[in-house]
N, C-alpha and C positions, 0 to 999 in steps of 0.2 A: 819165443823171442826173449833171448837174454841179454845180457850186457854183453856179450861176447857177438851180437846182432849188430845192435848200433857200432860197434868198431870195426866190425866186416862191413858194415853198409857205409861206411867212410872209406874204405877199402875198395870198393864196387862190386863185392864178391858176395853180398845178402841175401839174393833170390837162390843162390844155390845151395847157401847152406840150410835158406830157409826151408827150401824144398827137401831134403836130405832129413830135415830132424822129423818134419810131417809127417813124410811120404811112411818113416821106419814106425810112427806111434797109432797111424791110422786113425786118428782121433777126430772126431766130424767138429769139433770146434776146439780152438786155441787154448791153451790153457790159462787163466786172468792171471797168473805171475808175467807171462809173455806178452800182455797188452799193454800196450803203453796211451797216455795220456795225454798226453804235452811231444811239442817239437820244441826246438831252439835252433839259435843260429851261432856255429860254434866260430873259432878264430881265424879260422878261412872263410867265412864270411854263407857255409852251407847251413840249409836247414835241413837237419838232422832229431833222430826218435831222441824223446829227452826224459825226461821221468814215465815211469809205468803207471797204470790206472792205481796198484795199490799203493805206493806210495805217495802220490798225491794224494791220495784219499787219508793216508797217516797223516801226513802233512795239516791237510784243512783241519783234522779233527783233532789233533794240535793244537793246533793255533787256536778253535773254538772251546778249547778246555783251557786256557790260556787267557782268552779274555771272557769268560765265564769269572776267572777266578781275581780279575780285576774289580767285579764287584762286591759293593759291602754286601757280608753274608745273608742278612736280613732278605738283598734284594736276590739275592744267586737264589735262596730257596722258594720267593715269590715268582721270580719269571722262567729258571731252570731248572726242571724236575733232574734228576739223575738220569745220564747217557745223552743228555742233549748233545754233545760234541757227537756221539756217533749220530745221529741221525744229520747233520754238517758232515761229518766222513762219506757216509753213503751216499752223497749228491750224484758223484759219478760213476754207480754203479753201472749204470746203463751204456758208459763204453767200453763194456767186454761185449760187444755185441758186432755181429760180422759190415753193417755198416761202419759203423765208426770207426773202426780198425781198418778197416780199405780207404778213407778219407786218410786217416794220420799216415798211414803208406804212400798214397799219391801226395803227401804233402809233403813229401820227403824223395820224390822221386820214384819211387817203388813198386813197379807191377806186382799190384797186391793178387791180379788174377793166376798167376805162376803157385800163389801156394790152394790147394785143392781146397781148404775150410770156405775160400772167398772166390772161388773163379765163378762162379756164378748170382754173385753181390751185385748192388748197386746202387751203390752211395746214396745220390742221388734223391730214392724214394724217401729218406727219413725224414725230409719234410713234412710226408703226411703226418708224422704224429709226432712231430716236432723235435728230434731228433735224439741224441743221448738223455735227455733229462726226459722224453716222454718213456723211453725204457726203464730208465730208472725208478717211473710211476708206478707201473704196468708190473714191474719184477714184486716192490715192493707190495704192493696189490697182489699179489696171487701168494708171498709167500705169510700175508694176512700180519702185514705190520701193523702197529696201534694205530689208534684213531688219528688223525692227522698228517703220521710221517710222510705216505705216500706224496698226497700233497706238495709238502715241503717239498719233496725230491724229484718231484715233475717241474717244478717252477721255480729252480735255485736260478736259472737265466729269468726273472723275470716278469713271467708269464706262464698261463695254463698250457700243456701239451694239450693237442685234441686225440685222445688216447683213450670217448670211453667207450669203441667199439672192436678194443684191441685186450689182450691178456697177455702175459709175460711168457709164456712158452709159445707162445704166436711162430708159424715158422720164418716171419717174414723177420724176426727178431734174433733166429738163431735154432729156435725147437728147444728139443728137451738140452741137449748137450749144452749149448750156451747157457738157458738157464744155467744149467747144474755150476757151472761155472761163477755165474755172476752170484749163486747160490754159497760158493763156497768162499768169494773174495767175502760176502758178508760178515762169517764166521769166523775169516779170518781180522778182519777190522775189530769183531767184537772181541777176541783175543790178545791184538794189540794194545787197544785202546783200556782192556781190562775192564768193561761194560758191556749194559745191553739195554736195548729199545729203551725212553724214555716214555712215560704216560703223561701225556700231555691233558692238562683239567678244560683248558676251555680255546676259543677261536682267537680269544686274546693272545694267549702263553703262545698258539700255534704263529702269531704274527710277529712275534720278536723271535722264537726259533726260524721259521725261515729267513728273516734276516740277519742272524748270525748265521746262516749255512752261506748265503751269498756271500754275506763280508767274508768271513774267515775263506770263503773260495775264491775270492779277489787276492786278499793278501799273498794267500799260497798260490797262488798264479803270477808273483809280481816276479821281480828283477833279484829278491832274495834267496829265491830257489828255482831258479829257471836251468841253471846247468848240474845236472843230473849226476857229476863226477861230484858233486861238492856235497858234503854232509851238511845236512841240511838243520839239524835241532840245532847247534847253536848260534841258528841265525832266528827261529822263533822271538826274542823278545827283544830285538834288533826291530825286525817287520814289524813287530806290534806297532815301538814308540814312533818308529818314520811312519805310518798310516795315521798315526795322530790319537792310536787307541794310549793316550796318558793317562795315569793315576793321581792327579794334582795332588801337590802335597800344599794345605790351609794353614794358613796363622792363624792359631788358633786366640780365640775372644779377644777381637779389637771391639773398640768402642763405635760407634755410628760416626762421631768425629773422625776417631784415625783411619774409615773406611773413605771417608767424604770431604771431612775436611783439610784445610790448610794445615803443614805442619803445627804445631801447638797450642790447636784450634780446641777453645769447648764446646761448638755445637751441638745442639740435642737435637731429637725429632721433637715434629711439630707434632701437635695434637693428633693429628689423621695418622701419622705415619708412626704415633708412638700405636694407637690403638690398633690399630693394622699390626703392628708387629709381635705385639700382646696377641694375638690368636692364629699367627704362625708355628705353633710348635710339633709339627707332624703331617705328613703327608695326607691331602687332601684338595679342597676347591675353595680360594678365598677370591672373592672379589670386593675392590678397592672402586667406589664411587666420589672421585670430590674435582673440584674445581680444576681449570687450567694451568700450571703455573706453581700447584700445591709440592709439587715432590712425588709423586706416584712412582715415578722409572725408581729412584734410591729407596724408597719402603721397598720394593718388589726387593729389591737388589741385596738388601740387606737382610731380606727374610730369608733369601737364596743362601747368602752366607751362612746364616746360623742354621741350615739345613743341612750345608754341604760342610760345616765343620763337627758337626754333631754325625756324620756318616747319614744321613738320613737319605742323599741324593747326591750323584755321581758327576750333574754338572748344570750348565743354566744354558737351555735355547731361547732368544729374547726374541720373539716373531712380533712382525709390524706391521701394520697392516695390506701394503704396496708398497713395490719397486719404489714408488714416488718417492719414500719417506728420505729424507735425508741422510748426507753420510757422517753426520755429524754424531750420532749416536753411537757408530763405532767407535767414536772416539771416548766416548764419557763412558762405552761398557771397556773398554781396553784399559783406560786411567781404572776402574774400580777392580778389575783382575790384576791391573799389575800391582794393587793393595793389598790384596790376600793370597794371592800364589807365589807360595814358598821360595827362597832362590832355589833349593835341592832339587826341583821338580826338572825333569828329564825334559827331553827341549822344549823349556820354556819360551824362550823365542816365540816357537813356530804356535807354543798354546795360544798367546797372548796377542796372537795378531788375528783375531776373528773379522775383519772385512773381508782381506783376500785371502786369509787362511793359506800362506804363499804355497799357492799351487805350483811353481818352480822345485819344492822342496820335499813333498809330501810324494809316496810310493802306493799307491795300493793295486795293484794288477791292471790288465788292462782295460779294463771297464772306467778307471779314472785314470789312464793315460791321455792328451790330446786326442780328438777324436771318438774318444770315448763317451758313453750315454751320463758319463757319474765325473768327468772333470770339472761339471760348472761348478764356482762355487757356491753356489748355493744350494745343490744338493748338497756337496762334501761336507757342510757346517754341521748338518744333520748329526752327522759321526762324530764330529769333535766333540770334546769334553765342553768344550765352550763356543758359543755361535751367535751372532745376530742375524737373523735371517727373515725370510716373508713367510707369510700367516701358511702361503699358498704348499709350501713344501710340507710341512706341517699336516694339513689337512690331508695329502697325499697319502697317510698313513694306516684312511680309514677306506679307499676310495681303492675300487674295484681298476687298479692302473699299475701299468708294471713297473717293478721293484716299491710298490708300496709299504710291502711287508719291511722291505731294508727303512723306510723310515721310521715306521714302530721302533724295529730295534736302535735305531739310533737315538730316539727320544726316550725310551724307557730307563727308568730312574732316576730321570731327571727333573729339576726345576724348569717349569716352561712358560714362561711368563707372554700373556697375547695382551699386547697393548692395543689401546682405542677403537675395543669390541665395538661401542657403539655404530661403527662405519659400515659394519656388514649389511648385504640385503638379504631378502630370505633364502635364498639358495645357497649362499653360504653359511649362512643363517643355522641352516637345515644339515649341512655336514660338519658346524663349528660344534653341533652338540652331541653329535657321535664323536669328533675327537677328543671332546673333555669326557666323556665315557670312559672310551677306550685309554687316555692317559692315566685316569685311575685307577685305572685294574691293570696298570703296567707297571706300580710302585711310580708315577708319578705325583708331584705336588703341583698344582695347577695356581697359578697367580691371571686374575683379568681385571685390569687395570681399565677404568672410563669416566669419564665426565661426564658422558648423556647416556647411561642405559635406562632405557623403562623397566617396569615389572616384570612383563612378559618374558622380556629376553633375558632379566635374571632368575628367573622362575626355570625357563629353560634349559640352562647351563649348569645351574643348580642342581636339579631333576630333581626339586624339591621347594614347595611353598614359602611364599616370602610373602609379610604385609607389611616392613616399614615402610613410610614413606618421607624418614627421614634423610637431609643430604647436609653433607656429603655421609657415605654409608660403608661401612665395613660388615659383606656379610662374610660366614667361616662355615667351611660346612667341611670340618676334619673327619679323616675316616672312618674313627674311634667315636665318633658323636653320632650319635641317630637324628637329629635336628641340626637345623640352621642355626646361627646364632650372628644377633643383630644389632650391630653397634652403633649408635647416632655419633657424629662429631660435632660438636659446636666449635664454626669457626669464624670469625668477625667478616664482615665484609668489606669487598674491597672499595675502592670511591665507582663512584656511578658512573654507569659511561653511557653517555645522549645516544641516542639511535634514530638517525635520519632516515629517513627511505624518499627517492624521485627517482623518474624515469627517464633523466636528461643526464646524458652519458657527456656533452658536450659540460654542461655547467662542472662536474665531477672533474671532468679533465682540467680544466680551469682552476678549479679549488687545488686538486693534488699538484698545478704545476705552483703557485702560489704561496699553496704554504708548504714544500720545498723549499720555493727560495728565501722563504721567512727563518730557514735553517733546519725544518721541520724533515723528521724521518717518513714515511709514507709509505705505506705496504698496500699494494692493489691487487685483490686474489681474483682472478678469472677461473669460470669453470670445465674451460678447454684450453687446450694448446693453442685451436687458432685464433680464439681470443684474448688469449693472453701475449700471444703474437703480436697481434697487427692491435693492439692497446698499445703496447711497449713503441709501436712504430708511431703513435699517434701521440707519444709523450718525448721521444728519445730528442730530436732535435732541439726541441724550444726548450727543454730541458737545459740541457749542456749550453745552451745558447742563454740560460739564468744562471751558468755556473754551478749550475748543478747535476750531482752523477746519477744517473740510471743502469739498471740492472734488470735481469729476465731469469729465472727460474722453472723451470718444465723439466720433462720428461723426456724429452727427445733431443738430449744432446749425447754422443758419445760419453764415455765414461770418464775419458781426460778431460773431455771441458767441461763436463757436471760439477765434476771434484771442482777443479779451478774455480768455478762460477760460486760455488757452493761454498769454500772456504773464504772467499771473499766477501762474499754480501752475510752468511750467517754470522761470521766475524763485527763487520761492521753494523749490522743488528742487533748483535748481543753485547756480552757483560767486554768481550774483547776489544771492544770498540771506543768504549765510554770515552777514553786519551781522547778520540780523534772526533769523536761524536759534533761536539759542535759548531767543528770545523766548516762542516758544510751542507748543505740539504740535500736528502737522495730519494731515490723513488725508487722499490723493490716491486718490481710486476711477477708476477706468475700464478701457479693451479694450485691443486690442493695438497702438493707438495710443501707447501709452506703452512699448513694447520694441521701437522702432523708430526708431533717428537720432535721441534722446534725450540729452541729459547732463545727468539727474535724478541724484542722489545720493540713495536712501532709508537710515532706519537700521534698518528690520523691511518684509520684504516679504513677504508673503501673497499667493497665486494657485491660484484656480481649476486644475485639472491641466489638461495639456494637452502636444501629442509633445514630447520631448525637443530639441530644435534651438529651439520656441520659450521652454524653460523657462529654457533658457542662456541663451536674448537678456535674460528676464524679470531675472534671477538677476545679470545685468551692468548692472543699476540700484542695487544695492546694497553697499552702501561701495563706493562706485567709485572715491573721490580717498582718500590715506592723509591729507590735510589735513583733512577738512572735518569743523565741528564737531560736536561729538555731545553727550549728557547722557553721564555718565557710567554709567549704566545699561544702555548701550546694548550689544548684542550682534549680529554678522553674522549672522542668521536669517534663512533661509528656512520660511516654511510653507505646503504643498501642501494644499487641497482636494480628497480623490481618495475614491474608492469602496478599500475591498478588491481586489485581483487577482480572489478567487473571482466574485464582484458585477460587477466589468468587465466577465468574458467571459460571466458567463452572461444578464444584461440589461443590454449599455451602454445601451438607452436610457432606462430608468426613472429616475425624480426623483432615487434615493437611490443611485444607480448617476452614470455621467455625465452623464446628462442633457441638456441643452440641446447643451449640449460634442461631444456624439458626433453631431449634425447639423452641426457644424462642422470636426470633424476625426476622420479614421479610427477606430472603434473598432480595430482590427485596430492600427495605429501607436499611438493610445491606452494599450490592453493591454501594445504590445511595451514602451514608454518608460513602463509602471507597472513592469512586469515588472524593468528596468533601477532606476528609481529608488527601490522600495521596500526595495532591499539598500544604498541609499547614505546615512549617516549624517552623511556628512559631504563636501564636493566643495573638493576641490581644481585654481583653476585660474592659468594653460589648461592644465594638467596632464593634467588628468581629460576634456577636453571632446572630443578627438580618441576616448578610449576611450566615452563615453557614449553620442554617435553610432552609431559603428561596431554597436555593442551593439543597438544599439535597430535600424538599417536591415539590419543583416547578411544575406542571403539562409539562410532556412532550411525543413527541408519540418517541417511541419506535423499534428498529429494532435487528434483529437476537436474542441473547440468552438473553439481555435485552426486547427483548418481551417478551418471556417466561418467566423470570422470575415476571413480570407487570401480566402476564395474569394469575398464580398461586395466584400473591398476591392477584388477585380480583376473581378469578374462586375458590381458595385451591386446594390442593395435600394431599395425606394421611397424610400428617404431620400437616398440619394447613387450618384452613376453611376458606373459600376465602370471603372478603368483603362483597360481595350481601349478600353470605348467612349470613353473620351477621348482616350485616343491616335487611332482612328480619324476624332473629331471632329476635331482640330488640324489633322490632317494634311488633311481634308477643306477648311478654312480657310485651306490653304495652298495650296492649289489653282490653277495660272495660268491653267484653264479654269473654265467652266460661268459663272454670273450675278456680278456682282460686289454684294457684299452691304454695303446703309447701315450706315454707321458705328456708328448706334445699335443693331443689330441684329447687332455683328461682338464676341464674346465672347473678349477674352484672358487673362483668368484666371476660367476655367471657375467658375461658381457656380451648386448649382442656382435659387437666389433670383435676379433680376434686379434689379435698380433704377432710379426714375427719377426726375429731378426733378420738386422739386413747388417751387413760389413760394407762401413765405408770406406774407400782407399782413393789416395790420389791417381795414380796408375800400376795397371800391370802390364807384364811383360813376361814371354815364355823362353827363357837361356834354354836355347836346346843342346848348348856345347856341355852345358855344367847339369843339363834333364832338373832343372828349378823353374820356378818361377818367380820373378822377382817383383817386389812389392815396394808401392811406396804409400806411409802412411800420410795421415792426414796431418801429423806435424812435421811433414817431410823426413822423418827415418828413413831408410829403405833397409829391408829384408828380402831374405830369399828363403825361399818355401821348395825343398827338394821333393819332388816328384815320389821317389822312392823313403821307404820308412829306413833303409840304413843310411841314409842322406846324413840324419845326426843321431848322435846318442842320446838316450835317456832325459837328460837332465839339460840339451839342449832344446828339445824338444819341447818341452816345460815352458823355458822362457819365453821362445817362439809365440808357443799358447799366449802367455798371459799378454805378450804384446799384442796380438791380434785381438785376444778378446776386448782392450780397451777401448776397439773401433767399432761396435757392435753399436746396433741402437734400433728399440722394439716399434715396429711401426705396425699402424692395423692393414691390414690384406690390401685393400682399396687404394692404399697410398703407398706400397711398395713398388720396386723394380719388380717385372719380369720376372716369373722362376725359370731356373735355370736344373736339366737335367742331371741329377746325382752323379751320373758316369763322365759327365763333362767337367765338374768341381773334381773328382777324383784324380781324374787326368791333370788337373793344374796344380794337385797336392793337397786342396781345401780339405779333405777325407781324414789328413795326418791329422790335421786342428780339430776340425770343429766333428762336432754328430750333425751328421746329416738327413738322418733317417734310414729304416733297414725296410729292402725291400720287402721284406717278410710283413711287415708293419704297412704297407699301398705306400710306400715313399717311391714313386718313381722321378718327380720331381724330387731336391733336395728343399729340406725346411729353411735351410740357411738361404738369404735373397744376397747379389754384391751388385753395388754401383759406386762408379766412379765419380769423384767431384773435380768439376775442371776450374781453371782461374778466374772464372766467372759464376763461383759456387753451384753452377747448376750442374743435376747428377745427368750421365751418362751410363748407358747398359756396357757391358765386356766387348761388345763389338763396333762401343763408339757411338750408336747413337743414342740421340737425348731422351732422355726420361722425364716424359714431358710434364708443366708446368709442376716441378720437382728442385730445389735446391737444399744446400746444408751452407750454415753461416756460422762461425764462431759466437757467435753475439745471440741469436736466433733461432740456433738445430736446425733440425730438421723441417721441413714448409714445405705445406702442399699449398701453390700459389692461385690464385682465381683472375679471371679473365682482366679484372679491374687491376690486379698489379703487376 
C-alpha cells in the first residue's frame, strides 16, 4: 500500500489493485512502507488511510528530538541519554502487524479480508495483549532492545500491555514475515533519525522517556499533521509552541522589589525569605518553616526566578494542597510571570494564563481534545512551562497509574514548589516522599513551604537527619552538599491573640452576629460542607436583618459561582477591600478552603476544633497585616468549637462531642491537640507554633481510653482506616509491577469518601432534526452538543469543552445522581466533551454523573425524576438536605 492506494481507495477501486500487487509478490506479510497508521477525514467529509506507520513514527521522533532540544544542556544530558527520540519513534512499531492493519482498513471502509496477508485476521483478538503498543513490547523484546525500551513501547497508551506470555514472532502477531518487517521499519527509523538505542541508567530517566514518547505521540497525532498530502517538518515547531511546549525567554536580574513590588518600590526580603534565598542557588530540597502571613508563596517564587534565569530549571509547577484552595493564587502566580517573562516569548498569552491554561487554544492530539483522558486542566498544567495545580497530579508521577510516566516528564527540570505540606496524612504522607525522590533525580529543585511541619516529616522529605528545633527554619539540603544545612530565623512576634474554647454553638452564633454589626469582619471556618451550610443558614437572616452581609465559601459550587463567590468575599477580606472595609460588618462562613493560600484578614475568628497544624493555618487569617482597618472595638480572638477533653475521649463521635469533625480528622490527634489547646489562654506567635506541634504529635505510650483511641488511629474503625493499612495502601500504589490502575481509580490523598463529577444543567433536550442535543446552562446559556464529532470543528469544540466544564461540581458517591450508562451519554454527545471512561478500564457506567436543577433548585435525574432530598443553590451549592429541612 502506497500513496497511489489511498487515491484508488477514494476512487472505490483499492481492493483490486490491492489484490493485483499481493496476489504478483506472493509475500505472506505487507510490507511496513505499505502500512499505514493514521486515518483522516478528507474534504468530502470521508475517512480515508492518512499517514503510514513509518512516517509517523519520523514524525514523533521529530518532534521528541525537538523538544529534547528545548532543554538547557545541563539537563538534556541528565534526563536524555542519546537516541531517546528514537525509542519515542518506535512506539508504533507494533502496527505493521496483520491486526492493526485490518482495523485501519475497516475504518476506512475496506474489506481487508480480499487481500491474502489478512483474510484469515481478526482484529478483534488484539485486546488480549493490548493491542499495537503490546506488539510493539513483544517485537522489541525478542529483538533484545536495552534495558527499559520495551517498556516504554508497550505503554506509550498509558498502561502495561499483558504480553508476558507472548513473544514478537508469535503467529498470532504475524510469524517470522511480519516480524522481519517490523524488523526492518526499525532500521530504517534508526537511519532516518541518524541514531540508535538509547541506554537508559535508571527507572527514573525510563519515566521521563516514556513520557516524551506519549507527548511527542500526541502532538504528532494532532491537527498539525493529520493530512498526509501536506509536508509535514515545517509544521514541527509550529505543534510544539500551540501544545504550550515554550522556551520562556527571563528578564534577567530584577530585584525582589521589581519582581513584587509596586512600580518604584524599595522593598527588600524579610529576614526568612532573605535567608531562604541565600541557600537557593542550585538544584536540590529546600524547605521554608515560618509563620502565616510571612511571604513563603514570594521567597518560593523568587528562588524559582533566580533558578530559571540562571538556566538551572525550565519552569515552576506551584502544587497546593486541594481543589479547595482558592483561585486567588492564580492570580498572584500570573501577576509574578507576567514580571519576568519576556515580551519576545512565543505566545505569551497562552503562557501566562496558568488557571485555565485556555484550553480553547492549545492543540495536542487527541488524547487532549474534548473527550479526551488529558483535556482536564489540570493534568495539561503538568506540560506547561508554567502551572498552579493540586499536590494530587503531582504525585501521579510516582504512582503505578496510567500516563504517570507523562507526569514525570512534564515536571522534570522543573521548580516545584508543594505548598502547606503540613496538611498531608500518612498515605499521602507515604507517596509525598517518593515524589521528592523521584523529583531529584529528574534535575528538579524541590521548594516545601509550611508553617506546622514536625521533625519527622522533615526528616522524611529530607531523606536525611535534621535536629534544629528552631522556628521559623530554613532547611537546604542542595545536591552538591552531602548534609543538611540549618538556618534559625529570628522574627519578632506578632500581638497575641486570646483563645477562647466553649461548647455552645448557640452563644458563638450570637457573638459573631454582634460583633458584625459592631462593623466587625468575622470569619467562621466549619470542618464540612454540611456544616458550613446549614451555619451559614443559622446566621444569613438575622444577619442582613443587622444590615449586615454574609457569604459561604465551600467546595461544592460549580466553577462560575466559586469564582464569583470567591472574588468577592476574598476581595472584601483582604488588602482590596480596606476603601470599603468599615463600611459595614460581614460574616464569611465556610471549610478549609479558607486556611489555605489565603490573604483574608479577619477581626474575630471562630472555628469548629480541629488538629492543631490546622488551627494555626486557621488562626493566620486573623489580624494578619498590622495596617488594616478595624472598628475600634475590635479584638485578636480566637474562638474554638470543642467538646470537653472528658467528652472527646469517651464519644468523639456524638453530636455534642466532635461530631461530624471526628469523621474527618483523627479523634486520637483530635484529643491530643484538645489536650494541648485547652491549657492555652492565649498564643503567641511563631513563638508558640514550633511548641504547639511538637505537643500535640510527640510520640508517646498511652493508657486507658487514650489507648484506644492510639490503636484505632493505627489499626481504623468503620469510620476511618487505620495507619498500616495506609501505609500498606501507598506503598501498594507505588508498585512498578502488577496492573496499571485508571487515573480515576488511582487515590492520592487517601479519603475514605470518593468523589465524582457530576454536570449540572438546567435542561436538556434531544433536536433530532439538527442529531444535537441541546443544553441549558445553569446561567441560562443554551448550547447544542452535536451528536456526531463532525458536528464542529477543532477549535469549536474547544469552547464547547470549557463551557461545560464550568458546570461540573465534585460530589462524594453517596450524594450523587444516579449513574448513567456510557453508551447513553454517548448517544446524547457527552463522549465529544467529557472522558467517560474506557470500557477496557470496567467503565461500563460512565464516571461522569448529569442532573438537572429545576426552579425550585432541587436536582432532577435526565428522565425527570427527582433526585431525592438533593438541591443546587447559587448562595449554598450543592446540599444533601435531611428530613428536618
Amino acid at each position: 500500500m502506497d500513496e497511489g492506494l489511498r487515491k484508488s481507495h477514494e476512487h472505490g477501486s483499492e481492493i483490486l489493485k490491492l489484490r493485483k500487487k499481493t496476489s504478483k509478490s506472493n509475500q505472506k506479510s505487507l510490507k511496513f512502507k505499505n502500512c499505514y497508521a493514521k486515518t483522516w477525514r478528507n474534504s468530502n467529509g470521508d475517512v480515508v488511510l492518512g499517514r503510514t506507520v513509518f512516517n509517523h513514527c519520523q514524525i514523533v521522533g521529530t518532534i521528541a528530538k525537538r523538544l529534547i532540544e528545548r532543554y538547557p544542556e545541563t539537563l538534556q544530558t541528565l534526563l536524555f541519554p542519546n537516541g531517546s527520540e528514537l525509542a519515542a519513534a518506535a512506539h508504533d512499531i507494533g502496527k505493521v502487524s496483520p491486526t492493526f492493519v485490518s482495523k485501519i482498513l475497516i475504518a476506512c471502509g475496506i474489506d481487508y479480508k480480499a487481500l491474502p496477508e489478512l483474510e484469515s485476521t481478526s482484529p478483534d483478538i488484539e485486546k488480549q495483549w493490548g493491542g499495537h503498543a503490546g506488539v510493539s513490547q513483544v517485537t522489541a523484546e525478542e529483538i533484545n532492545c536495552p534495558k527499559y525500551i520495551p517498556q516504554i513501547l508497550g505503554q506509550h497508551h498509558g498502561f502495561k500491555p499483558p504480553v508476558e506470555q507472548y513473544q514478537g514472532k508469535d503467529a498470532i502477531f504475524g510469524g517470522e514475515s511480519w516480524f522481519a518487517e517490523r524488523l526492518k521499519l526499525v532500521e530504517a527509523l534508526k537511519a532516518s533519525l541518524n541514531t540508535d538505542w538509547p541506554t537508559i541508567k535508571s527507572w527514573e530517566q525510563s519515566r521521563v522517556i516514556g513520557g516524551l514518547t506519549s507527548v511527542a505521540d500526541w502532538i504528532g497525532s494532532g491537527e498539525f499533521f493529520e493530512n498526509p498530502n501536506d509536508d509535514w517538518q515545517p509544521n514541527i515547531e509550529a505543534a510544539l509552541n500551540n501544545a504550550g511546549f515554550i522556551t520562556p525567554e527571563i528578564i534577567p536580574d530584577l530585584s525582589f522589589a521589581e519582581v513584587f513590588g509596586q512600580p518604584g518600590s524599595t522593598m527588600e526580603p524579610r529576614e526568612a525569605q532573605r535567608l531562604f534565598l541565600e541557600q537557593v542557588k542550585e538544584s536540590g530540597v529546600y524547605i521554608l518553616e515560618a509563620q502565616m502571613g510571612m511571604g513563603k508563596t514570594e521567597a518560593a517564587l523568587y528562588a524559582a526566578y533566580y533558578l530559571l534565569q540562571t538556566q538551572q530549571a525550565t519552569g515552576i509547577y506551584f502544587a497546593l494542597p486541594t481543589q479547595l484552595t482558592s483561585n486567588k493564587i492564580y492570580d498572584r502566580f500570573n501577576q509574578f510571570l507576567d514580571r519576568i517573562v519576556g515580551p519576545n516569548t512565543p505566545n505569551r498569552a497562552l503562557l501566562l494564563h496558568s488557571g485555565a491554561w485556555l484550553l480553547d487554544k492549545s492543540e495536542m492530539g487527541e488524547e487532549g481534545r474534548p473527550g479526551g483522558s488529558w483535556f482536564n486542566q489540570g493534568k495539561r498544567g503538568l506540560l506547561a512551562p508554567f502551572a498552579v495545580g493540586t499536590i494530587d497530579q503531582a504525585l501521579m508521577a510516582v504512582m503505578n497509574v496510567k500516563h504517570g510516566f507523562v507526569r514525570a516528564f512534564g515536571l522534570a527540570g522543573k521548580v516545584v514548589i508543594l505548598d502547606e505540606v503540613h496538611s498531608y496524612d500518612l498515605y499521602t504522607g507515604t507517596i509525598l516522599n517518593e515524589l521528592v525522590a523521584l523529583l531529584r533525580k529528574i534535575g528538579c529543585t524541590v521548594i516545601i513551604l509550611s508553617a506546622t511541619l514536625n521533625r519527622q516529616r522533615r526528616e522524611a522529605l529530607l531523606q536525611q537527619p535534621s535536629s534544629s528545633r528552631a522556628y521559623p527554619l530554613v532547611s537546604a539540603s542542595a545536591n552538591s552538599a552531602e548534609a543538611v544545612q540549618e538556618v534559625a530565623v529570628v522574627e519578632p512576634n506578632k500581638e497575641l491573640v486570646s483563645v477562647q474554647i466553649t461548647d455552645n454553638a448557640a452563644d458563638l452564633i450570637e457573638l459573631a452576629l454582634n460583633c458584625a454589626a459592631d462593623g466587625e469582619q468575622v470569619l467562621w471556618i466549619e470542618n464540612t460542607v454540611k456544616d458550613a451550610q446549614q451555619r451559614y443558614l443559622d446566621l444569613a437572616a438575622q444577619a442582613r436583618t443587622n444590615g449586615c452581609d454574609i457569604g459561604l465559601l465551600h467546595s461544592r459550587f460549580i466553577p462560575q459561582d466559586r469564582q464569583a463567590n470567591e472574588a468577592l468575599w476574598v476581595n472584601r477580606f483582604g488588602k482590596e477591600g480596606w476603601a470599603e472595609r468599615l463600611n459595614q460588618g460581614r460574616i464569611l462562613v465556610g471549610t478549609q478552603v479558607l486556611e489555605q493560600s489565603l490573604d483574608i484578614d479577619a477581626d474575630l475568628l471562630i472555628s469548629r476544633f480541629a488538629p492543631t497544624d490546622m488551627l494555626l493555618q486557621r488562626i493566620g487569617r486573623l489580624w494578619r497585616h498590622a495596617d488594616t482597618p478595624r472598628p475600634t472595638t475590635a479584638r485578636p480572638v480566637c474562638w474554638l468549637l470543642a467538646p470537653n477533653l472528658e467528652t472527646g475521649l469517651a464519644t468523639p463521635f456524638a453530636d455534642k462531642s466532635f461530631g461530624s469533625t471526628a469523621a474527618v480528622y483523627s479523634p486520637y490527634i483530635l484529643c491530643r491537640s484538645l489536650e494541648v489547646w485547652q491549657g492555652a489562654s492565649n498564643v503567641n506567635l511563631p513563638a508558640d507554633i514550633r511548641g504547639l506541634i511538637d505537643r500535640t504529635y510527640q510520640e508517646r505510650e498511652e493508657v486507658g481510653q487514650w489507648c484506644t483511641l492510639k490503636d484505632q488511629l493505627t489499626q481504623g474503625t468503620r469510620y476511618r482506616t487505620g495507619e498500616e493499612a495506609l501505609q500498606n495502601l501507598a506503598r501498594l500504589t507505588l508498585s512498578r509491577t502488577g496492573n496499571t490502575l485508571p487515573e480515576s481509580k488511582a487515590d492520592t490523598r487517601y479519603s475514605d469518601m470518593d468523589t465524582h463529577e457530576v454536570l449540572l444543567l438546567k435542561s436538556i433536550r434531544v433536536d433530532s432534526a439538527s442529531s444535537s442535543t441541546r443544553l441549558t446552562l445553569m446561567g441560562g446559556q443554551q448550547l447544542s452538543l452535536p451528536h456526531s464529532k463532525a458536528g464542529l470543528n477543532k477549535a469549536e469544540w474547544r469552547t464547547l469543552a470549557v463551557a461545560l466544564h464550568q458546570q461540573l461540581v465534585r460530589i462524594k458517591p453517596a450524594d450523587c445522581p444516579v449513574q448513567i450508562k456510557t453508551k447513553e451519554l454517548n448517544k446524547l454527545g457527552f463522549g465529544n466533551i467529557f472522558y467517560l471512561g474506557r470500557e477496557d478500564d470496567g467503565y461500563d457506567d460512565a464516571i461522569l454523573r448529569i442532573a438537572l436543577v429545576n426552579d425550585c433548585h432541587e436536582l432532577t435525574s435526565l428522565d425527570g425524576l427527582q433526585v431525592e432530598n438533593k438541591e443546587y443553590r447559587t448562595d449554598l451549592g450543592y446540599r444533601v438536605l435531611t428530613p428536618a429541612d
